[in-house]
C-alpha positions in Angstrom: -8.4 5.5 -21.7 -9.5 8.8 -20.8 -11.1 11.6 -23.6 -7.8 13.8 -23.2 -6.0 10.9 -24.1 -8.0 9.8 -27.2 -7.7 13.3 -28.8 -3.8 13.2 -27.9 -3.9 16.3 -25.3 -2.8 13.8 -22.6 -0.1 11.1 -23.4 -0.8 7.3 -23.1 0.7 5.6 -20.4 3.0 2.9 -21.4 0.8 -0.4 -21.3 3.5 -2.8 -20.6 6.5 -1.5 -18.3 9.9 -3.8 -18.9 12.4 -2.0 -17.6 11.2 0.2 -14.7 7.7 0.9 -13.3 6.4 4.4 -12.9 5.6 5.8 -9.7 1.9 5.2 -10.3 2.8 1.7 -10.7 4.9 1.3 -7.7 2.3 2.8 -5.8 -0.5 0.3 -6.3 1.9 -2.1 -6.3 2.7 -1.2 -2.5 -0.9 -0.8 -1.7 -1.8 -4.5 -2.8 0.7 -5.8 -0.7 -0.2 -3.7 2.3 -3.8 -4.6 2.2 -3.4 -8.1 1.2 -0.2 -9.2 2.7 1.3 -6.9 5.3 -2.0 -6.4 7.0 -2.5 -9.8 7.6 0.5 -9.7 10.0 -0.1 -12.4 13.2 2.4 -13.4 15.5 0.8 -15.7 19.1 3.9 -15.0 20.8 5.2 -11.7 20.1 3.1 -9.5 17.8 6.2 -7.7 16.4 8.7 -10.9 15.7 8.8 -12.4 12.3 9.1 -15.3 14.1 6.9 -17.6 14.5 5.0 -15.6 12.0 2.4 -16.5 9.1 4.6 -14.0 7.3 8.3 -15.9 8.4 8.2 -18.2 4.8 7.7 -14.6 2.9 10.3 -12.8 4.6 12.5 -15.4 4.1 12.2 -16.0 0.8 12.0 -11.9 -0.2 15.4 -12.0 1.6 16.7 -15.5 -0.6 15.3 -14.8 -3.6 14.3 -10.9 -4.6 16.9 -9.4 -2.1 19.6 -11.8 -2.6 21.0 -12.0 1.1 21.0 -14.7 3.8 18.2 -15.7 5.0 20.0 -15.0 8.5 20.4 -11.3 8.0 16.0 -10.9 7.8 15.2 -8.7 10.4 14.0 -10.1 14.0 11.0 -7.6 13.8 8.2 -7.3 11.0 8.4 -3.5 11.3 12.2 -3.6 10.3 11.3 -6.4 7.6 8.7 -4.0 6.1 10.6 -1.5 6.0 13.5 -3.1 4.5 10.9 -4.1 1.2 9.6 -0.6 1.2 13.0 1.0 0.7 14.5 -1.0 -1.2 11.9 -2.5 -3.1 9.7 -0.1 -3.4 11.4 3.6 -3.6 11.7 5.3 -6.7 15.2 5.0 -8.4 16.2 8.2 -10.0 18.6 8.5 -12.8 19.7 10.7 -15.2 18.2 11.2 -18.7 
């Protein structure tokens, strides 16, 4: 906790986020998975398939489990895939308040 929060001139962040995660959140979030997962990318036949992939499993379940879609629809291309968790996954959702 910073000193401007301590003396209440700067709010607290909330601690625990149930319902929605703030952009800060989101961010580092997105970071930890481009450094640690996306990064990682290989592919010994075509560098931009998600097949035959170390990622293929993950894309596969992302789109089972967290997207809800057939496995069948995934992307061909880890670009595409990437891009599909980054927007969808990953962009801020604005409502009103």
């Amino acid at each position: 906790m910073s000193f401007s929060q301590r003396m209440g001139i700067k709010p607290i962040r909330d601690a625990i986020q149930l319902e929605d995660i703030d952009d800060s959140l989101r961010s580092a979030l997105w970071d930890c998975l481009h450094v640690c997962i996306w990064s990682k990318f290989e592919n010994r036949v075509d560098f931009r398939t998600v097949k035959h992939s170390n990622l293929k499993e993950l894309v596969y379940q992302l789109w089972h489990r967290f997207f809800h879609l057939p496995i069948d629809s995934s992307p061909s291309l880890m670009r595409e895939a990437i891009g599909y968790v980054r927007k969808h996954g990953f962009t801020p959702v604005f409502t009103d308040t």
